[in-house]
C-alpha positions in Angstrom: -7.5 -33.4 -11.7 -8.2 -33.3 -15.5 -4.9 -32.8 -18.0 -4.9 -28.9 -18.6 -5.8 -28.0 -22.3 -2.9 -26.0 -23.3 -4.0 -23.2 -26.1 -0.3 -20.8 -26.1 2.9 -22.6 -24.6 5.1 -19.7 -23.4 8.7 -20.2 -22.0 7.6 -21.2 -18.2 3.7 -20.9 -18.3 1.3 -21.3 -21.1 -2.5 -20.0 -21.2 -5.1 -23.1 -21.3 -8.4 -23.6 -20.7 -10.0 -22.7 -17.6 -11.5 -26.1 -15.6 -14.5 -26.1 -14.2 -13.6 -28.8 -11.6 -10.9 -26.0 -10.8 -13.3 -23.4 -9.8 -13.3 -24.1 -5.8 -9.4 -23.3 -6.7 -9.6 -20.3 -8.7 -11.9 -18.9 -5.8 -9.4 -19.2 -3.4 -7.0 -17.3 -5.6 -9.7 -14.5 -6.0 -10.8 -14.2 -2.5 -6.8 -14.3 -0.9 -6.7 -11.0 0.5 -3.6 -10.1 -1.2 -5.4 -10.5 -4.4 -8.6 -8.8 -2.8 -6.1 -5.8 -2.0 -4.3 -5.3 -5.1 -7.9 -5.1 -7.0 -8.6 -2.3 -4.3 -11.8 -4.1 -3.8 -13.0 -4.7 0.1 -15.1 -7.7 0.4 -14.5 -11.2 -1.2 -16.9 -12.8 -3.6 -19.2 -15.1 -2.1 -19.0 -19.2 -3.4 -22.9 -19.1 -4.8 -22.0 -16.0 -6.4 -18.7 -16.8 -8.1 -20.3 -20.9 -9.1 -23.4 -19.1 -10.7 -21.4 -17.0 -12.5 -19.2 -19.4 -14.5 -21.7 -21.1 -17.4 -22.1 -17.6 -18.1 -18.9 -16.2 -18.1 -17.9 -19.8 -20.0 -20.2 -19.1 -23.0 -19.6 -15.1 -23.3 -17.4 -14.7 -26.2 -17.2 -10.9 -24.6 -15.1 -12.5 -21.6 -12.5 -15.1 -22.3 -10.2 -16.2 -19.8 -7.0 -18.6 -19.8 -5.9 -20.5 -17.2 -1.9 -20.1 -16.7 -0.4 -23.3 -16.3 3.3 -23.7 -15.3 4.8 -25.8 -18.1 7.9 -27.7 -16.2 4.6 -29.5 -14.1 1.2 -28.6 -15.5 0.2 -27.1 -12.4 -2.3 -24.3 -12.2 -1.1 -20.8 -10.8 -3.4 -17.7 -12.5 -6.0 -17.1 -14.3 -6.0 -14.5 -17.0 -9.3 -12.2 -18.3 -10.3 -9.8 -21.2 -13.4 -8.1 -21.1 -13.7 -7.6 -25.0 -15.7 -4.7 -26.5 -16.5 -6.1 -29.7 -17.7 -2.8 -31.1 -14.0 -1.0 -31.4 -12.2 -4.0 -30.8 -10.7 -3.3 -27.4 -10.1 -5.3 -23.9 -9.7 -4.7 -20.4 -7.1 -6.9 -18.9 -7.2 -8.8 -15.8 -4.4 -10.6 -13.9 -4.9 -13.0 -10.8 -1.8 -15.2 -10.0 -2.0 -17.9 -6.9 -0.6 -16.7 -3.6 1.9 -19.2 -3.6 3.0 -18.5 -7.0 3.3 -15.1 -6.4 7.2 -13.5 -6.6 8.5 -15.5 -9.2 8.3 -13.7 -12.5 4.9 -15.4 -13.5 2.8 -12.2 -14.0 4.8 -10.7 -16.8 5.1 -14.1 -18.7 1.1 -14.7 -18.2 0.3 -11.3 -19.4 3.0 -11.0 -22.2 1.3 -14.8 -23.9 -2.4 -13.0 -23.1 -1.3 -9.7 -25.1 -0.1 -12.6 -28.0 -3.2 -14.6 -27.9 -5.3 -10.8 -27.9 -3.4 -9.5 -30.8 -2.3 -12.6 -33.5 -5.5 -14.7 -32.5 -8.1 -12.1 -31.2 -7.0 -9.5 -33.6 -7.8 -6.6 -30.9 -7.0 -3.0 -32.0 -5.5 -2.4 -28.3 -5.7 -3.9 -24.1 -5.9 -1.6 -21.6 -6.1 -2.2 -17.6 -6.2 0.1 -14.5 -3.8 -0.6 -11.7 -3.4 0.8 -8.4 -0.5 3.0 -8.1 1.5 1.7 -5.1 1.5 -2.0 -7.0 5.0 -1.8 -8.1 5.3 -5.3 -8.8 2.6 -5.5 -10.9 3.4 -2.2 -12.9 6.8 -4.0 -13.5 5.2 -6.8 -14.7 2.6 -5.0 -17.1 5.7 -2.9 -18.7 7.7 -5.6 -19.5 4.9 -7.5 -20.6 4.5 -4.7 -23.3 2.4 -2.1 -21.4 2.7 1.8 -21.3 1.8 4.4 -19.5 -1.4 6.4 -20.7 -3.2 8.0 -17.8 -3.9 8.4 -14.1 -7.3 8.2 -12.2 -6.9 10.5 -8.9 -8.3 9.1 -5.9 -10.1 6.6 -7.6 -9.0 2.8 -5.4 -7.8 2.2 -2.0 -4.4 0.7 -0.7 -4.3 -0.3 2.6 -7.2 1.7 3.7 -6.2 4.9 2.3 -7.3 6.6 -1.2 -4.8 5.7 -4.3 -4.4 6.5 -7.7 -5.1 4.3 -10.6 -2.7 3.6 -13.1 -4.3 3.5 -16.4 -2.1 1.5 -19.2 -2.3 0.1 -22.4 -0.8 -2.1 -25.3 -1.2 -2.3 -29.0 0.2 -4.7 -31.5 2.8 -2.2 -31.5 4.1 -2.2 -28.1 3.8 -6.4 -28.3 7.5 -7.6 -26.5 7.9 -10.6 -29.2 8.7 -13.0 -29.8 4.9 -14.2 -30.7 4.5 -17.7 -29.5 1.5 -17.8 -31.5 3.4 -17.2 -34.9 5.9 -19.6 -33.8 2.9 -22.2 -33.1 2.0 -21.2 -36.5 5.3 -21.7 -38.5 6.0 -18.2 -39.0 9.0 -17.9 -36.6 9.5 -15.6 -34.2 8.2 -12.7 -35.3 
């Protein structure tokens, strides 16, 4: 396995480049059925369909994603995505962390360095996601990664077979939790 390409060192993670040699891995983390579940999706993605898809996604400036990497080993354990709309100068968020790097504080950290990278690099007006209501943990995570409240969508995913509400939140520069590792990297402190 290649060296990871670290773009934003955070406390315990940092965002990198995605690999593509990592792909077969990054499927597994997508297709796990807890992950499958919290998206409120029913099926898994199929391999052809996930391995055509990543030249494309790769060269879409619309859709960059970060691997997380934990810093103490370099190990791989999430991927990060914003689906940018270049027109008002928006992104949706989305979060996968590993299975076996789930419980351990990762998703707030890996969001949190995202929301940096979308706001002091990607100078994005605001992020917004959608999150199925019973997902505590990952509500959690998203507010103290800097996310609010801002709306509800009834009925709209499924938890556990049964109709849930989706959480709509969002972040603007704002709302960011400091401090920014990217003004740091930058030798502007931590502000």
């Amino acid at each position: 396995m290649s060296t990871p390409h670290i773009l934003l060192p955070g406390e315990r993670l940092a965002l990198g480049q995605p690999r593509r040699e990592l792909l077969p891995e990054y499927h597994r983390w997508e297709n796990d059925p807890g992950t499958v579940h919290g998206y409120g999706n029913q099926w898994p993605q199929s391999w052809e369909v996930r391995e055509s898809g990543w030249e494309r996604q790769r060269g879409n400036h619309n859709y960059p994603q970060f691997e997380v990497v934990r810093l103490e080993d370099m190990t791989p354990v999430g991927m990060t995505v914003l689906t940018v709309n270049q027109f008002v100068r928006t992104a949706e968020y989305v979060l996968v962390i590993a299975p076996e790097a789930r419980g351990k504080g990762y998703a707030a950290e890996a969001t949190r360095l995202t929301l940096d990278w979308a706001f002091h690099v990607g100078h994005l007006r605001m992020v917004w996601l959608k999150v199925l209501e019973p997902n505590r943990a990952g509500i959690v995570a998203y507010e103290k990664a800097g996310f609010r409240h801002a709306g509800r969508l009834r009925q709209s995913g499924y938890w556990l077979g049964e109709s849930a509400d989706e959480l709509l939140m969002d972040a603007v520069p704002a709302d960011f939790p400091g401090p920014s590792a990217v003004r740091a990297g930058l030798g502007h402190g931590p502000a």
